[in-house]
C-alpha positions as CSV (number, residue, x, y, z in Angstrom):
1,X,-33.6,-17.3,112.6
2,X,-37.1,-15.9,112.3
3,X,-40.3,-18.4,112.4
4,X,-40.9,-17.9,108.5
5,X,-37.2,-19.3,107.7
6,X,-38.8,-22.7,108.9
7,X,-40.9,-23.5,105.7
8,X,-37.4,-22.9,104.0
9,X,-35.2,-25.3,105.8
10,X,-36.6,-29.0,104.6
11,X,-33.9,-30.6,105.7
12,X,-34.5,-29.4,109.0
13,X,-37.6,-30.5,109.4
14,X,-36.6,-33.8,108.2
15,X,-34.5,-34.3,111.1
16,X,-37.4,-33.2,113.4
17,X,-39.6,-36.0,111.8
18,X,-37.2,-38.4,111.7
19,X,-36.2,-37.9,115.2
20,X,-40.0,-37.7,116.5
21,X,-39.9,-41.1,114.3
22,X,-37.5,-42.9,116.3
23,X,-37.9,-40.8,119.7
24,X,-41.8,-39.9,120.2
25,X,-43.0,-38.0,122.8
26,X,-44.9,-40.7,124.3
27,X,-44.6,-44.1,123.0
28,X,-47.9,-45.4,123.6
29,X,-50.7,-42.9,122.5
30,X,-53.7,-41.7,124.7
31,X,-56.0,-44.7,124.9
32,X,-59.5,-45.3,122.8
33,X,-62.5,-46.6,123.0
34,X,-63.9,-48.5,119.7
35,X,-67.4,-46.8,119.2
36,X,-68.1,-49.7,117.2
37,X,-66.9,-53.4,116.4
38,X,-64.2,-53.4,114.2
39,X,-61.6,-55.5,113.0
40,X,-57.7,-54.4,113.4
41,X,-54.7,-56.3,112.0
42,X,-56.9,-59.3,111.8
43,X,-58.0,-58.8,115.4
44,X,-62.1,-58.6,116.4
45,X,-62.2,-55.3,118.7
46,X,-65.7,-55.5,120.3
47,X,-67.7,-52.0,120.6
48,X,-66.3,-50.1,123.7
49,X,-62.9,-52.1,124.0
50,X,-59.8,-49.6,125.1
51,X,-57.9,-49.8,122.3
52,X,-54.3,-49.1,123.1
53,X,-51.5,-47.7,120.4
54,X,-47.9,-48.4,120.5
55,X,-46.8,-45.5,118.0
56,X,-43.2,-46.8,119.4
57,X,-43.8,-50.3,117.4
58,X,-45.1,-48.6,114.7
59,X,-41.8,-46.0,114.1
60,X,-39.4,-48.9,114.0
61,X,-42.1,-51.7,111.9
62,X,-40.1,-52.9,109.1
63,X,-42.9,-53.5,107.3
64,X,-43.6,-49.8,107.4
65,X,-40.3,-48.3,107.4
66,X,-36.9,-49.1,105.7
67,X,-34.0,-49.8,107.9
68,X,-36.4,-48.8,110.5
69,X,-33.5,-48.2,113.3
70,X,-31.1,-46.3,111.5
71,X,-31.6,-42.4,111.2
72,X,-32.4,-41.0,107.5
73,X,-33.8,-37.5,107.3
74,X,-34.1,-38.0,103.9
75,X,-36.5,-40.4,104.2
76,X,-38.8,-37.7,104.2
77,X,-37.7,-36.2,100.8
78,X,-40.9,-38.4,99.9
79,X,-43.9,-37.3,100.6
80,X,-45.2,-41.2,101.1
81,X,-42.9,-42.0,104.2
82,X,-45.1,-39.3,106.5
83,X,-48.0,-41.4,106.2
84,X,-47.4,-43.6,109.2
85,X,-45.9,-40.9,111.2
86,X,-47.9,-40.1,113.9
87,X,-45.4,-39.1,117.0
88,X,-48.5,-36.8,118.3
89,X,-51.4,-39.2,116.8
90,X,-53.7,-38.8,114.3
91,X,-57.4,-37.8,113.3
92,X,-59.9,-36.4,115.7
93,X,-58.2,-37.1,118.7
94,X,-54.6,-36.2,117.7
95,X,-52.6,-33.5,120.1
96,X,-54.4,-30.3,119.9
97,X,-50.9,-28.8,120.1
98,X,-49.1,-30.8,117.0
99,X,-49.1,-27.5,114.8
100,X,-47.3,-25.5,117.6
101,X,-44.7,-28.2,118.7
102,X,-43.1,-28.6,115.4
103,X,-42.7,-24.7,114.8
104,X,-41.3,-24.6,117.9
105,X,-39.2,-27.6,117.7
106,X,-38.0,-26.2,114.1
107,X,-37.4,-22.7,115.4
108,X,-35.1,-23.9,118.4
109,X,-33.3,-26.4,116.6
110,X,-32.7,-23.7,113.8
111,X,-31.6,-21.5,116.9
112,X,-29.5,-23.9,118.6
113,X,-27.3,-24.7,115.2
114,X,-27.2,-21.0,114.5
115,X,-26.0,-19.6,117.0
116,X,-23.4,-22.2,119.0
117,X,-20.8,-24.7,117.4
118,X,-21.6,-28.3,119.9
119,X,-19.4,-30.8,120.5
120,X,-19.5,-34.1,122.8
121,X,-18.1,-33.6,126.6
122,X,-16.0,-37.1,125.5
123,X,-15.0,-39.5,122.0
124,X,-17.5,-42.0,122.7
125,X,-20.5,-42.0,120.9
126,X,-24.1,-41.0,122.6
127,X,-25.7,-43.7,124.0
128,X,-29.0,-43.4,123.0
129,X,-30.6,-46.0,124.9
130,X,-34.2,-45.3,126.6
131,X,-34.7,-45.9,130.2
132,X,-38.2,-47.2,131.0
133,X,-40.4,-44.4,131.8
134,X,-44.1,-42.6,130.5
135,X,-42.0,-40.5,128.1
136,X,-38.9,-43.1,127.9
137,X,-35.7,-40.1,128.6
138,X,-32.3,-41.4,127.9
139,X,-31.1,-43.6,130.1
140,X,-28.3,-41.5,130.1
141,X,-28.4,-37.5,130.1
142,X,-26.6,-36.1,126.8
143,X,-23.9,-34.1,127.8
144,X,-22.3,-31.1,125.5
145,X,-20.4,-28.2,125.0
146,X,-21.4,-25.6,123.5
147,X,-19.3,-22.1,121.9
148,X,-21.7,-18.8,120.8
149,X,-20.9,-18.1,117.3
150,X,-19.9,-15.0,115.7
151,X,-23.8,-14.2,115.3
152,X,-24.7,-14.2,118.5
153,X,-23.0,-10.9,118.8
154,X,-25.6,-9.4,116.0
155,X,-28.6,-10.8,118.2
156,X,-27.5,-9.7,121.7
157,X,-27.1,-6.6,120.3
158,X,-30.1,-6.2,118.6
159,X,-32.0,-7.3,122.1
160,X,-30.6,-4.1,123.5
């Protein structure tokens, strides 16, 4: 997998958005200050006031999202569903390193299912539940096993 292959793979980065969708970095974005009275979902937000944003809420907002808990790459077939995506924020004050985490993310991931076969240590499914924390981890660490596949042969080789 070479860094170009990434524009190539849409489902791919579907499953990256979705899962920065459900699971972003930081649930609560950096904090900001109104540089002018406002109003925000019907709320009067004085000049200066720390504004605080809960891109958590926002992800799972059925209002915003359909069948906002379950996990649908294909969601973002449509070019419409990105618009209240915003795992790493958005505007002037978004993550400075956005562009480079999802390359990255996508050339890992693409990696990862390349090269080994996974499975789970046990039958029971992940437990995907948060634990309470700046970043929110899983409460409990995922666990798997994973086999090099034929290809890995061709790289290791090549790295020599």
């Amino acid at each position: 997998m070479e860094e170009e292959d990434i524009s190539k793979l849409p489902y791919l980065n579907n499953i990256i958005s979705e899962t920065l969708r459900l699971f972003p970095p930081a649930p609560m974005l950096l904090p900001h200050y109104s540089s002018e009275d406002c109003t925000i979902e019907g709320y009067d937000i004085p000049r200066d006031t720390m504004v605080m944003v809960n891109v958590w809420a926002i992800h799972r907002d059925p209002k915003l999202w359909d069948d906002p808990l379950s996990f649908k790459p294909e969601r973002f077939e449509r070019i419409n569903d990105e618009k209240y995506l915003m795992p790493f924020g958005l505007g002037r004050r978004a993550c400075p390193g956005h562009g480079l985490a999802q390359r990255v993310l996508g050339l890992t991931l693409g990696s990862l299912i390349q090269c080994f076969e996974w499975k789970r240590i046990g039958e029971e499914k992940i437990d995907m539940t948060e634990s309470k924390a700046t970043a929110m981890p899983k409460l409990v660490p995922l666990e798997a096993m994973c086999k090099a596949r034929p290809i890995m042969n061709s790289i290791l080789l090549k790295a020599h």
